[in-house]
TORRO-891640 format. One line per 5 residues: number of its first residue (from 1); their letters; for each residue x negated, y negated, z negated of C-alpha. Coordinates in Angstrom, 3 decimals, always signed. Each point is the difference from the previous one (the first is absolute). Layout:
N
NUM = a = X Y Z | ...
END
This chain:
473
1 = xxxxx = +0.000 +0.000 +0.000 | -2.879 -2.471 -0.577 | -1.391 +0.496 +3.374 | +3.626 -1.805 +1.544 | -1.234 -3.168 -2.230
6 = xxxxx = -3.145 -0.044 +1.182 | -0.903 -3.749 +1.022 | +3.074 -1.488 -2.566 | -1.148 -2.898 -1.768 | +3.304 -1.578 -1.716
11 = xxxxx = +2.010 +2.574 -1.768 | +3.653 -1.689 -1.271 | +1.793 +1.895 -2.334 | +3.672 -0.791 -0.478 | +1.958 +0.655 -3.197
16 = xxxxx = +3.469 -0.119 +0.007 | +2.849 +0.662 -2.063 | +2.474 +2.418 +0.036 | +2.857 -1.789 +1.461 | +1.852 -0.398 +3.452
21 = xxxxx = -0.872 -3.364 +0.479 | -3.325 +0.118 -1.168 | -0.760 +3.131 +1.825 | +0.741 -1.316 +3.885 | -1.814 -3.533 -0.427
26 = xxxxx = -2.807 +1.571 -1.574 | -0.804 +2.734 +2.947 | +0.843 -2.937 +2.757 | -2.690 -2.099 -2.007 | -2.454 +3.375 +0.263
31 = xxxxx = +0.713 +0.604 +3.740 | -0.077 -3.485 +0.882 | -4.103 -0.019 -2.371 | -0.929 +2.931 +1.643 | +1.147 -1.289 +3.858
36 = xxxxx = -1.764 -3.366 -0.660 | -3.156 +1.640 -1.952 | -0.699 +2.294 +3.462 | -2.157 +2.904 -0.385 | -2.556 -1.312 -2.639
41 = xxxxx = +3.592 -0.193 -2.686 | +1.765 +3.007 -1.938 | +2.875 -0.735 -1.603 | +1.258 +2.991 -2.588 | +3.375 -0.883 -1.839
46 = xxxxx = +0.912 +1.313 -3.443 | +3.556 +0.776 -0.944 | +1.560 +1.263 -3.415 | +0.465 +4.134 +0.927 | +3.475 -0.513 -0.710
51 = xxxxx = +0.950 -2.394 +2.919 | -2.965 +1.467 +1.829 | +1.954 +3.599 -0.069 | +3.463 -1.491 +0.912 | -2.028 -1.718 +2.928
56 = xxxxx = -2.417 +2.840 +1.315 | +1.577 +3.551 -1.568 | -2.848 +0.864 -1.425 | -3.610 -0.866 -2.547 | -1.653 +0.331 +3.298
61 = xxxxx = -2.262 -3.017 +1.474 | +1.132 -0.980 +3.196 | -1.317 -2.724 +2.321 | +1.759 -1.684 +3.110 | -2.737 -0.707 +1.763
66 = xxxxx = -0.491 -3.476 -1.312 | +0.306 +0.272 -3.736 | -0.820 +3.161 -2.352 | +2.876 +0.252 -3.076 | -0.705 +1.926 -2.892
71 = xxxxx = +1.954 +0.515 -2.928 | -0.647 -0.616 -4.024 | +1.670 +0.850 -2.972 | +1.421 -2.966 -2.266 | +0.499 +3.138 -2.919
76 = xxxxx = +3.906 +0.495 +0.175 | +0.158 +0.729 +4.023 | +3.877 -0.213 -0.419 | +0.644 -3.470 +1.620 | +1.373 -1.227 -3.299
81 = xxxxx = -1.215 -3.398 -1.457 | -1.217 -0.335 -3.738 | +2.159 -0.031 -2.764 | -2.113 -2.434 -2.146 | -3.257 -1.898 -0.369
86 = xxxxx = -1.716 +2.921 -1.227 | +0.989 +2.354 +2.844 | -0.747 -2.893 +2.615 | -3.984 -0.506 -2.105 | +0.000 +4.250 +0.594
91 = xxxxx = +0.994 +0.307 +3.682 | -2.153 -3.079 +0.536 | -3.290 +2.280 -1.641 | +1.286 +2.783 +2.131 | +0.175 -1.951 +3.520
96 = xxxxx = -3.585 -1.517 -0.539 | -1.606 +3.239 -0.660 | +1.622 +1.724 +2.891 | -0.395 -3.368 +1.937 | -3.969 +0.099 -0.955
101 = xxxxx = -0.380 +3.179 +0.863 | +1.446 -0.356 +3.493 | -2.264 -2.951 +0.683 | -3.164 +2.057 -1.382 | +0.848 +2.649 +1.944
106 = xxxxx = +0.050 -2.283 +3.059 | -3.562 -1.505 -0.612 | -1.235 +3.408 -0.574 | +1.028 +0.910 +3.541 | -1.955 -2.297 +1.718
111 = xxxxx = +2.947 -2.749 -0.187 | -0.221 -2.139 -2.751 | +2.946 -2.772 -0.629 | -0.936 -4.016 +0.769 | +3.016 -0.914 -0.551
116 = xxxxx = +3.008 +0.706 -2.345 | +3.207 -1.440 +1.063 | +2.701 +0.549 -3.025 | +3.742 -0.721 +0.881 | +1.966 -1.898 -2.782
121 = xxxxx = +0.429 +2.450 -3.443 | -2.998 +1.486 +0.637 | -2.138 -0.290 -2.770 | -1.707 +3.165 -0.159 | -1.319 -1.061 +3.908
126 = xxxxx = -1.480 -3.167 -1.467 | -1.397 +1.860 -3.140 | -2.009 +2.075 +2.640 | -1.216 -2.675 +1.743 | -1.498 -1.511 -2.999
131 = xxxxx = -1.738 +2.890 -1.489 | -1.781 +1.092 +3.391 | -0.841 -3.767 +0.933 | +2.418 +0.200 +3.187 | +0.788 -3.376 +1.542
136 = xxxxx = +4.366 -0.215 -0.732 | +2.370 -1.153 +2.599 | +3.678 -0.405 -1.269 | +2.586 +0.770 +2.226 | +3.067 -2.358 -1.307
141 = xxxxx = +3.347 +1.692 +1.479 | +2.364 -2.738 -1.116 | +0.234 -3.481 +1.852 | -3.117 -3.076 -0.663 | +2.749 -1.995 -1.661
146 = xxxxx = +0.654 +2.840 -2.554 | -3.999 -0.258 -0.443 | +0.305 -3.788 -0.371 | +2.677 +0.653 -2.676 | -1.843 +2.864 -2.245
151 = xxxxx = -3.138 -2.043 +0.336 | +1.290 -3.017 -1.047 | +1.879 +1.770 -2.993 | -3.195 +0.915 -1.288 | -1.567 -2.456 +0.012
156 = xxxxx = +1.713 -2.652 -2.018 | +3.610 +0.108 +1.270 | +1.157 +2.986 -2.065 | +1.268 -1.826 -3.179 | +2.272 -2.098 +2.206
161 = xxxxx = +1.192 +3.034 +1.531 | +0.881 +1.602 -2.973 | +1.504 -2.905 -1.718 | +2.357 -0.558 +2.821 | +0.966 +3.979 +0.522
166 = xxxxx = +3.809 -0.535 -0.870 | +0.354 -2.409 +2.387 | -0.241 +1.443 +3.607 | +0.584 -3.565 +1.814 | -3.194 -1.191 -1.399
171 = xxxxx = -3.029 -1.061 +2.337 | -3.378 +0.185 -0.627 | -2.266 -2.284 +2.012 | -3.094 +2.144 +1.303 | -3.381 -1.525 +1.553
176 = xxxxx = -0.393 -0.167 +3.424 | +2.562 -1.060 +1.796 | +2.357 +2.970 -1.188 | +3.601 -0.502 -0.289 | +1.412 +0.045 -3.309
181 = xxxxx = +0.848 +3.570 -1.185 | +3.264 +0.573 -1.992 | -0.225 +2.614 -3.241 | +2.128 +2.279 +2.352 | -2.417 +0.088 +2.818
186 = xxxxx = -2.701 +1.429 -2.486 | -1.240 +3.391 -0.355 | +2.487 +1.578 -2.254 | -2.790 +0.731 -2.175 | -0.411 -3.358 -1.200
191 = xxxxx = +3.252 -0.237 -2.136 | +1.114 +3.342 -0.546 | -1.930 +0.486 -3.337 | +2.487 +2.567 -1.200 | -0.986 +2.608 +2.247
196 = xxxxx = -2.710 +2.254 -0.618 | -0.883 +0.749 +3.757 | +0.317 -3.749 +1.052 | -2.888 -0.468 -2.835 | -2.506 +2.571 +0.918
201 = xxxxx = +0.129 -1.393 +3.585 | -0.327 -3.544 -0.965 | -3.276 +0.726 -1.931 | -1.163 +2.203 +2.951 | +0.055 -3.248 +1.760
206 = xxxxx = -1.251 -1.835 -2.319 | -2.918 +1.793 -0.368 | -0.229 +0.659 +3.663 | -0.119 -4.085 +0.374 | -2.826 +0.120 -2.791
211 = xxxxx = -2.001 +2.160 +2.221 | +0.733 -2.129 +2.994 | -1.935 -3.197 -2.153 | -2.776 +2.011 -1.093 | -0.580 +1.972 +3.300
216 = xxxxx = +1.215 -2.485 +2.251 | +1.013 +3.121 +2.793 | +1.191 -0.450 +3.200 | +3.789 -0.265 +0.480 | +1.171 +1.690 +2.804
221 = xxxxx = +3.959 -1.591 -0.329 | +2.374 +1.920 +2.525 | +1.476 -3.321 +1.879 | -1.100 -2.519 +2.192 | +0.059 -3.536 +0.552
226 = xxxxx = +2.891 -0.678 +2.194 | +1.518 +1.810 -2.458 | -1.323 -1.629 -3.166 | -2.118 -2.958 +1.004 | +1.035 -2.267 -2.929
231 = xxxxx = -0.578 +2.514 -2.538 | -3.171 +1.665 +1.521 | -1.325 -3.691 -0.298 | +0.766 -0.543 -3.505 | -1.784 +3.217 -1.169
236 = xxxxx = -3.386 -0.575 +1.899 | -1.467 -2.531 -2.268 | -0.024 +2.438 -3.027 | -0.174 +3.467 +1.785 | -1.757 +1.850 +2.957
241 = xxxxx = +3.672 +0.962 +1.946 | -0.409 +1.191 +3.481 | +3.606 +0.934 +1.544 | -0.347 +3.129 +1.846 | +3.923 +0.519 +0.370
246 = xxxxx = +2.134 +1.117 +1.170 | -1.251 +3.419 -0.377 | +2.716 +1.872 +1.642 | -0.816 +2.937 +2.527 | +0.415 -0.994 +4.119
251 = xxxxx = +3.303 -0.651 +1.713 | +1.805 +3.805 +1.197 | +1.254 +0.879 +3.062 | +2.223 -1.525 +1.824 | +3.151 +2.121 -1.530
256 = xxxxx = -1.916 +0.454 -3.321 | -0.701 +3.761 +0.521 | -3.721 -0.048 +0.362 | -2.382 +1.119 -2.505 | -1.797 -3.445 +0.145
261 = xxxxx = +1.256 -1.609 -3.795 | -2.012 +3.068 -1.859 | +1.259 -1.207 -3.479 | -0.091 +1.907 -2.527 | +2.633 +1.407 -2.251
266 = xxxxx = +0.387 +0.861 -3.489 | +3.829 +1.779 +0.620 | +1.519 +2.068 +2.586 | +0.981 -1.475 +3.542 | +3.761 +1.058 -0.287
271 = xxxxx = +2.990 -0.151 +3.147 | +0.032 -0.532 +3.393 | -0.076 -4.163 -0.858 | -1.604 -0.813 +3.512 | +2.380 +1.709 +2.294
276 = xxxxx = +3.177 -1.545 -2.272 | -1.479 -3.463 +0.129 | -0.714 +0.786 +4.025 | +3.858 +0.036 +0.192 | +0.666 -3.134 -1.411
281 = xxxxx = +0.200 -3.328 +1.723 | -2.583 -2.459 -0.170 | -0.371 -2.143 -2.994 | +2.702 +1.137 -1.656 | -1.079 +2.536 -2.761
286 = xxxxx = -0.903 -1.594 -3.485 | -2.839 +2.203 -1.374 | -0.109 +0.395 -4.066 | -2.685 +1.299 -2.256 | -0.988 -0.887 -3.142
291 = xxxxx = -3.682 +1.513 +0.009 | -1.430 +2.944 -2.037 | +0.567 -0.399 -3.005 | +3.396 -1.547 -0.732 | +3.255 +1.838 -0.980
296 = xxxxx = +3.069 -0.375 +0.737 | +2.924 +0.188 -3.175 | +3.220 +1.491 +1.187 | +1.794 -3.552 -0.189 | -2.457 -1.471 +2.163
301 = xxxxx = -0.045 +2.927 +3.085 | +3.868 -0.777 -0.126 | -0.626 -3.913 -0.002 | -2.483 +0.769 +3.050 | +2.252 +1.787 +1.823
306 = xxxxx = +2.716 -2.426 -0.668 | -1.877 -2.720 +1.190 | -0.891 +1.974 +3.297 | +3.431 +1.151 +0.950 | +1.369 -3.502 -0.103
311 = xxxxx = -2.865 -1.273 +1.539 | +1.238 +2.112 +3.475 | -3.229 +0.425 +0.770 | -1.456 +3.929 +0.834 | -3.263 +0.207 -2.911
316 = xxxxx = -3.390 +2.392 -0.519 | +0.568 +0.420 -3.493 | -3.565 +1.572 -2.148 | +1.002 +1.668 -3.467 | -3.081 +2.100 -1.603
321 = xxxxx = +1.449 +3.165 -1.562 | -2.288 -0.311 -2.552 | +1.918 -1.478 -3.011 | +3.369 +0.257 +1.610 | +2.925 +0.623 -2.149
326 = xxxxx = +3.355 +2.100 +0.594 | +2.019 -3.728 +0.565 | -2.705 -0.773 +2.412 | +0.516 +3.068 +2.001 | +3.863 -0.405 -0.572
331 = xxxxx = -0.343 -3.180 +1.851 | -2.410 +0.982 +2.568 | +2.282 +2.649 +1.154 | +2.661 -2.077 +0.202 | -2.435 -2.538 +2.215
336 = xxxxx = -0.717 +3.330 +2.145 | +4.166 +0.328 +0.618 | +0.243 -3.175 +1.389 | +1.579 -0.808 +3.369 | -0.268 -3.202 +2.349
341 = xxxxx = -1.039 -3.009 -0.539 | -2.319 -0.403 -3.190 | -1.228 +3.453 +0.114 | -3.393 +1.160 +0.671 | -2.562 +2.409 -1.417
346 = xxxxx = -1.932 +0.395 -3.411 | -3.789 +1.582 -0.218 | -2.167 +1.025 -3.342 | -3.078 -1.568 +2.421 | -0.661 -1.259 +3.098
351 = xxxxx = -2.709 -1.321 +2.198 | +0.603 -4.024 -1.119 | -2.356 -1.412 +2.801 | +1.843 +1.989 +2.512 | +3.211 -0.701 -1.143
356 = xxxxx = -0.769 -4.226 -0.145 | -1.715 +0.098 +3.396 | +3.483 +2.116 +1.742 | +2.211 -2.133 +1.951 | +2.752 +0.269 -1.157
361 = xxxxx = -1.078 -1.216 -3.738 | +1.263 -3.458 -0.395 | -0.438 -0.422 -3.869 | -2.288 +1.362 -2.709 | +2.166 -0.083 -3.916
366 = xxxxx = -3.360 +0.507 -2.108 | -1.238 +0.042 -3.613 | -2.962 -2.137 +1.848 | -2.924 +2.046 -1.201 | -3.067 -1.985 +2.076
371 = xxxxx = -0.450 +2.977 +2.199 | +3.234 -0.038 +1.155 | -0.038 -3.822 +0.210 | -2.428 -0.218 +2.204 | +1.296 +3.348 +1.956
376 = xxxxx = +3.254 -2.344 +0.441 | -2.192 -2.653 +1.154 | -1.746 +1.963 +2.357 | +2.712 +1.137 +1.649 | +2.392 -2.821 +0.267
381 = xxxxx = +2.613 +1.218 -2.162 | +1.786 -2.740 -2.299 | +0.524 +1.421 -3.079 | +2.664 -0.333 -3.431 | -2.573 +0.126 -2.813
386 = xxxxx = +1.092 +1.820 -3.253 | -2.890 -0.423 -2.369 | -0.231 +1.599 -2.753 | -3.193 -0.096 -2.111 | -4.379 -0.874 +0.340
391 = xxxxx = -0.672 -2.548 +3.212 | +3.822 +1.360 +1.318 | +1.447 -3.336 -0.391 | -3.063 -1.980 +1.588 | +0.131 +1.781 +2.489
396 = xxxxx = +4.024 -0.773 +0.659 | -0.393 -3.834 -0.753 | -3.115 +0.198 +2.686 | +2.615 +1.556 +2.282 | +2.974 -2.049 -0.466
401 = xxxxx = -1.738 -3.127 -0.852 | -3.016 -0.215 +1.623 | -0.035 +1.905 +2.734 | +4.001 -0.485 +0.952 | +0.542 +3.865 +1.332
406 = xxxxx = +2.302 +1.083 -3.103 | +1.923 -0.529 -2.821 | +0.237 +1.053 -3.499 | +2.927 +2.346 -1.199 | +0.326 -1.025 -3.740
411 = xxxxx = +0.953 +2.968 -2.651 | +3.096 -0.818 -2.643 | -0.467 -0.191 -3.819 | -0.910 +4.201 -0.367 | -2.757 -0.388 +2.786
416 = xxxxx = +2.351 +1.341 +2.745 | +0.275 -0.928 +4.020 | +3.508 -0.061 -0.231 | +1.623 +0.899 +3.629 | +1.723 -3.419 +1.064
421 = xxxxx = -3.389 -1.830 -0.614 | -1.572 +2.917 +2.150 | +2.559 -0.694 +2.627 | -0.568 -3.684 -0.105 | -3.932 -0.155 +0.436
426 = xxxxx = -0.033 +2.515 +3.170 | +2.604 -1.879 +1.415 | -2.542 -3.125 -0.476 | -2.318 +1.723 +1.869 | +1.551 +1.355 +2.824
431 = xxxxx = +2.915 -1.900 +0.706 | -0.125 -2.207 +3.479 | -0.023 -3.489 -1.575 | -2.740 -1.904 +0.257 | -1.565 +0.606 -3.784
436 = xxxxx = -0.227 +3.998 +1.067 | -1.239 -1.265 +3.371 | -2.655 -2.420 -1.940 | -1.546 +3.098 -2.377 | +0.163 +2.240 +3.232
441 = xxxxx = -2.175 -2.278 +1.770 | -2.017 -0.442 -2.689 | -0.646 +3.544 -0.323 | -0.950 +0.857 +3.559 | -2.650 -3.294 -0.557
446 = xxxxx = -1.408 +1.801 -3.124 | -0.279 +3.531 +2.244 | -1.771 -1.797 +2.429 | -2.235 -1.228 -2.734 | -0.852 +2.690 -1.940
451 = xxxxx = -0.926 +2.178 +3.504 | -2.607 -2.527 +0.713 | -1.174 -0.019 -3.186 | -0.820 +4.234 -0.139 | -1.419 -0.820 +3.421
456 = xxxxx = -2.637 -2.522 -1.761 | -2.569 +1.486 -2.312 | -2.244 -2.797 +0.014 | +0.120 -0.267 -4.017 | +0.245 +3.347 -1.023
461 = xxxxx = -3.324 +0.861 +2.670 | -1.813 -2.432 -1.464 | +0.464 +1.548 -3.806 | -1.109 +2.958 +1.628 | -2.897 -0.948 +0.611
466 = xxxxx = -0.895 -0.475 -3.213 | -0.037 +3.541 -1.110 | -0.842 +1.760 +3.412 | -3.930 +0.335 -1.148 | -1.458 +2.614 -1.515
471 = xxx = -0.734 -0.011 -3.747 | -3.326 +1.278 +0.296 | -0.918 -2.981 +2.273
END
């Protein structure tokens, strides 16, 4: 095996975490090193042996021809997340072992790593980089303004924050240029003190943020500046950002049946989605998923499915199995009995790039996770945000107002999208009048944008250059 690496000089290796949309910008980021490195560049990506068994089948290395993937243990292997700070300090021990002993292995092949590039809530990745002396890249999979916010809340903008947590209207006035950002456009994390989980991740960023002043990494922040000029610019002066976004795989074939997205997927591929949307007419099927890792109550499948049969309009409707309850199924199979108009099909999974980049999607209702932001973004499709917790709402005030290609669905007293507000937002979006007709256009602008920006690598070749040298040298 060493003797296929013989003339590499710049070795990255790519942490990520176990999660769907951590997992697909991560290996676009690899593919897009390893294609700009050439020959004298390996890439190898690491993945939690959980996800990397839903992904590949097996413990087995593989390699596409680009990148290598191996697998590590984080000690539990189950895909669960820990219970409590002392389980997170254990699985954290257990990742950087493993972790180190991956990246050992590596240099004592002949291929020794220059470069460690650690997606967000990846400690471990970052430990390793500081006990072997590994120049650290940080791959930052939420948008530059979110950066602009956690940086500034750190340093010296928390106490405000936290005094002002109970009022959701309030603005804080960041450096830079930034537009004031309400309490509700915050990372969850900030105010919700009463969780457990919300804690532990809040001091993961905190001390990831502590690492960023003593190390002063590279940020490799999956945008780019059409997108987030303002915000890029107000982070510069006090970090070293590059925006290598959006890091989305290329465009499929014309019908979307080609095998040219390659993502990756963490749950099973389920129905014959492609051929039913092939049926429909263009622009008129509203596509709905709330990402991997929300649940849906039984009151809120019914609310969805309210909201979608008076909307008219035929919908792509995603609902995991995992977690589902006996009212969710109840109202899923009365979804599946449907007839006419406002009927259409539900899936555990699907192929979300495919599905945005079909004709005949015309609007995306999302929980506005970034990766499926800037998926939406990519393809054109305006979207009904539904955020629910970490950068979710950023991300929906970006897209309603700053980017003008959506609008925010807002949940009732018990958290709830309650059917007629459903109803209401995609008809904002798709109806003929000339506010629809404004976000459409604004939408196909943004498509155009973000193609030409994964057709420009001028910034992210130029950081590769920095690490495409060999240690010895």
């Amino acid at each position: 095996m060493g003797e296929a690496h013989v003339g590499v000089k710049g070795h990255f290796f790519v942490a990520a975490y176990s999660m769907q949309g951590h997992i697909n910008p991560a290996r676009c980021l690899a593919r897009r090193l390893a294609s700009i490195g050439g020959p004298t560049t390996a890439v190898t990506m690491a993945i939690p042996a959980c996800g990397y068994r839903c992904i590949f089948g097996s413990d087995e290395e593989a390699d596409d021809g680009a990148v290598s993937y191996v697998p590590f243990s984080d000690g539990k292997d189950d895909g669960s997340w820990a219970k409590d700070p002392e389980e997170r300090a254990w699985m954290r021990g257990e990742c950087f072992k493993n972790l180190l002993a991956v990246v050992d292995r590596l240099a004592a092949s002949g291929r020794p790593v220059t470069c460690v590039v650690s997606t967000l809530n990846m400690p471990p990745a970052i430990d390793v980089a500081r006990e072997r002396g590994i120049p650290l890249a940080v791959f930052w999979t939420q948008p530059a303004t979110m950066l602009a916010t956690y940086y500034h809340y750190f340093h010296g903008f928390e106490e405000a924050v936290v005094s002002h947590a109970a009022d959701p209207s309030y603005e804080a006035r960041l450096p830079g240029g930034l537009r004031p950002v309400r309490i509700r456009d915050m990372p969850s994390f900030f105010t919700d003190k009463a969780n457990l989980l919300s804690q532990m991740i809040l001091r993961g960023f905190r001390e990831l943020f502590q690492t960023i002043d003593e190390k002063r990494p590279l940020l490799l922040v999956n945008t780019f500046g059409a997108l987030e000029e303002t915000a890029l610019r107000a982070i510069q002066p006090y970090l070293d950002v590059v925006a290598v976004g959006p890091m989305l795989p290329p465009a499929p074939a014309p019908h979307g049946h080609g095998d040219e997205l390659e993502s990756m997927h963490l749950f099973r591929l389920d129905g014959k989605y492609m051929e039913w949307l092939d049926a429909q007419a263009a622009k008129s099927v509203v596509y709905i998923s709330f990402g991997s890792l929300a649940t849906y109550s039984g009151r809120q499948a019914e609310e969805i499915l309210h909201g979608l049969r008076r909307g008219g309009r035929p919908y792509l409707w995603v609902v995991r199995g995992e977690g589902r309850t006996e009212e969710v199924d109840r109202v899923l199979q009365t979804a599946a009995a449907g007839r006419g108009a406002g009927t259409g099909m539900v899936v555990e999974w699907c192929d979300q790039l495919r599905v945005l980049s079909h004709a005949s999607v015309a609007c995306f209702v999302t929980h506005c996770g970034w990766n499926s932001t800037l998926e939406a973004v990519a393809d054109g499709v305006p979207a009904v945000a539904v955020p629910g917790w970490s950068d979710q709402s950023m991300n929906a005030r970006l897209m309603e107002e700053e980017w003008g290609v959506g609008v925010r669905a807002e949940r009732d007293a018990d958290g709830v999208l309650r059917g007629d507000e459903l109803a209401r937002c995609v008809e904002l979006v798709m109806a003929g009048d000339d506010d629809a007709a404004m976000k459409q256009a604004n939408a196909r602008l943004l498509k155009a944008k973000a193609q030409e920006a994964m057709a420009a690598d001028g910034p992210l070749r130029r950081s590769v250059r920095r690490y495409n040298q060999d240690p010895s040298a």
